[in-house]
C-alpha positions as CSV (number, residue, x, y, z in Angstrom):
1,X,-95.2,260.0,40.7
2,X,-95.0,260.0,44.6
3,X,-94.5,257.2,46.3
4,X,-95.5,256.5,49.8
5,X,-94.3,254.8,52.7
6,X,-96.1,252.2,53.8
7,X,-98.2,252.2,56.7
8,X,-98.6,255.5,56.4
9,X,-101.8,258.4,55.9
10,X,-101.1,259.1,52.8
11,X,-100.2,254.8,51.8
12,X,-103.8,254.0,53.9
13,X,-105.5,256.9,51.8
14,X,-104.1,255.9,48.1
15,X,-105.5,251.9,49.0
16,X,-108.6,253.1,49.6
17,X,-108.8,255.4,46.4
18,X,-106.8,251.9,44.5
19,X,-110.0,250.2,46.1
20,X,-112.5,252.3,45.2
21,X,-111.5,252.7,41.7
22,X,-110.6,249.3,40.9
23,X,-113.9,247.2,39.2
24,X,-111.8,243.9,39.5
25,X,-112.2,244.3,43.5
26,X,-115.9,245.5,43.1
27,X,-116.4,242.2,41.4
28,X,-114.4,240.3,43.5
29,X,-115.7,242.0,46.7
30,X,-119.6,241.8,46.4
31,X,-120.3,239.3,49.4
32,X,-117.5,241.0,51.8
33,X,-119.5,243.2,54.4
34,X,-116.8,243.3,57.5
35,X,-114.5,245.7,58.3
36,X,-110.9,244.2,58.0
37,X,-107.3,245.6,59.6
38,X,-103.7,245.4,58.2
39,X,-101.5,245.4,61.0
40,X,-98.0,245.6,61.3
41,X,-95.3,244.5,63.6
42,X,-93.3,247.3,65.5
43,X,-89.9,247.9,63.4
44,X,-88.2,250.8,65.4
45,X,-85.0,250.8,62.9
46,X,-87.3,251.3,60.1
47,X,-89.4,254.0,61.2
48,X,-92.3,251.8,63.5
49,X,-92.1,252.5,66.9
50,X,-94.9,251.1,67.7
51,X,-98.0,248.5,66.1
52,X,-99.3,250.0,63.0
53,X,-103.0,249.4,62.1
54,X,-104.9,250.2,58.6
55,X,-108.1,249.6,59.2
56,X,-110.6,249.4,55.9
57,X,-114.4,249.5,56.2
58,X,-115.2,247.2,53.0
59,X,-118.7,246.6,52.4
60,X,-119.9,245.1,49.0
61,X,-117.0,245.8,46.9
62,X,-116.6,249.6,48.0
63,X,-114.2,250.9,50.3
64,X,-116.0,253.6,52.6
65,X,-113.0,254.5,55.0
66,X,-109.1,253.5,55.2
67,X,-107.8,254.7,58.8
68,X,-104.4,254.9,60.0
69,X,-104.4,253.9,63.9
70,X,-102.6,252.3,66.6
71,X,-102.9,248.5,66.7
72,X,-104.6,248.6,70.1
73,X,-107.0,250.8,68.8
74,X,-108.6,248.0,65.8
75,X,-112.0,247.5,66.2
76,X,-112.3,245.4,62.9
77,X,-113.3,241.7,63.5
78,X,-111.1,240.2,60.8
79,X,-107.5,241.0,61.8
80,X,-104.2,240.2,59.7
81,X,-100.8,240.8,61.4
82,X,-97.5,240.6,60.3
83,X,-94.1,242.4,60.6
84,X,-92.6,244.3,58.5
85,X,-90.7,241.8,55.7
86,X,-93.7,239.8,55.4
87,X,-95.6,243.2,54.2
88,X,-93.5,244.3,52.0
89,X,-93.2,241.2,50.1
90,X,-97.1,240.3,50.1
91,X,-96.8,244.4,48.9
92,X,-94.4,243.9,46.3
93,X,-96.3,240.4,45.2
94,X,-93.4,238.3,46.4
95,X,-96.2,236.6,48.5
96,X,-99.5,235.5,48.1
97,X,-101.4,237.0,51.6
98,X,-103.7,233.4,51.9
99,X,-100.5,231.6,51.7
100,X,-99.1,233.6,54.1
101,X,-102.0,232.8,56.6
102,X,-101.6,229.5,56.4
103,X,-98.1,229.3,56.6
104,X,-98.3,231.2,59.6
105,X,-96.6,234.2,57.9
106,X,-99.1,236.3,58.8
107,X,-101.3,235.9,62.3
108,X,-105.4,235.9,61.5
109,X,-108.2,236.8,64.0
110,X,-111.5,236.1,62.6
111,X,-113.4,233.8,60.9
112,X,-111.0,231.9,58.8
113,X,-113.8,229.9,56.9
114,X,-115.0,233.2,55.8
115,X,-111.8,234.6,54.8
116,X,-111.6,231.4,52.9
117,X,-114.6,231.7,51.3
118,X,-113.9,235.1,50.0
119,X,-110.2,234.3,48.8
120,X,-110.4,236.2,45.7
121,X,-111.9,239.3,47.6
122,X,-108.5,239.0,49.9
123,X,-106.5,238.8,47.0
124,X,-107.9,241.5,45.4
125,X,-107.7,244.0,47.5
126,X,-103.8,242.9,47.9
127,X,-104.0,243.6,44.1
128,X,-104.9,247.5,44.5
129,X,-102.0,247.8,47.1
130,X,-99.5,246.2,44.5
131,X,-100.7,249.9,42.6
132,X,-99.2,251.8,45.0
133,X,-96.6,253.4,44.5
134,X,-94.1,252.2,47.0
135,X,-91.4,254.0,49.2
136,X,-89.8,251.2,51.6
137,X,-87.9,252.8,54.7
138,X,-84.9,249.9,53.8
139,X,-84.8,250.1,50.1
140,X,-81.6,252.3,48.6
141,X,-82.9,255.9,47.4
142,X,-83.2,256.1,44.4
């Protein structure tokens, strides 16, 4: 199986196919209707020049879009940004992504009584990236 790097077109393309085909996030998802952006951190020793944006147009439990873009170029109004450890241990379920919020982990633009209010939504989506098959730039080849 091939595994992607993160933050990547092919990693942004197999979430929104892990979206679309998961019912769990369908479920979860009914009442979320914004468009909502992963962003992450430059890392220039790990392959990230630059601010990294996925950007997901989620409406009603489907996932119509997943776009790889330059941060600067987000147009989604709820916004989560982190670097690059905190992804790849909400990724690799080491972290929960609302805990992260609050602990200030992970930077939020948006309506956070929303995001609260559709937790399990957030949490499932995490979920279908935790399906991904996962290359990280600083893990050992294997």
């Amino acid at each position: 199986m091939t595994a992607f790097l993160p933050f990547s077109a092919e990693w942004a393309d197999a979430l929104k196919s892990s979206i679309t085909g998961d019912q769990g996030y369908r479920m979860a998802a009914k009442g979320w209707t914004w468009p909502i952006a992963l962003v992450l951190a430059a890392a220039p020793a790990l392959g990230y020049p630059d601010d990294l944006a996925v950007e997901l147009e989620l409406s009603r439990g489907e996932c119509r879009s997943a776009r790889l873009m330059r941060a600067d170029d987000v147009t989604a109004p709820f916004v989560l940004r982190a670097d690059y450890a905190t992804w790849k241990e909400i990724v690799q379920g080491q972290l929960d992504p609302l805990v992260a919020v609050t602990r200030r982990r992970v930077s939020f633009t948006g309506a956070m009584m929303t995001l609260l209010v559709h937790a399990r939504a957030a949490q499932a989506m995490v979920a279908c990236a935790r399906k991904i098959p996962t290359r990280f730039p600083d893990d050992a080849a294997e």
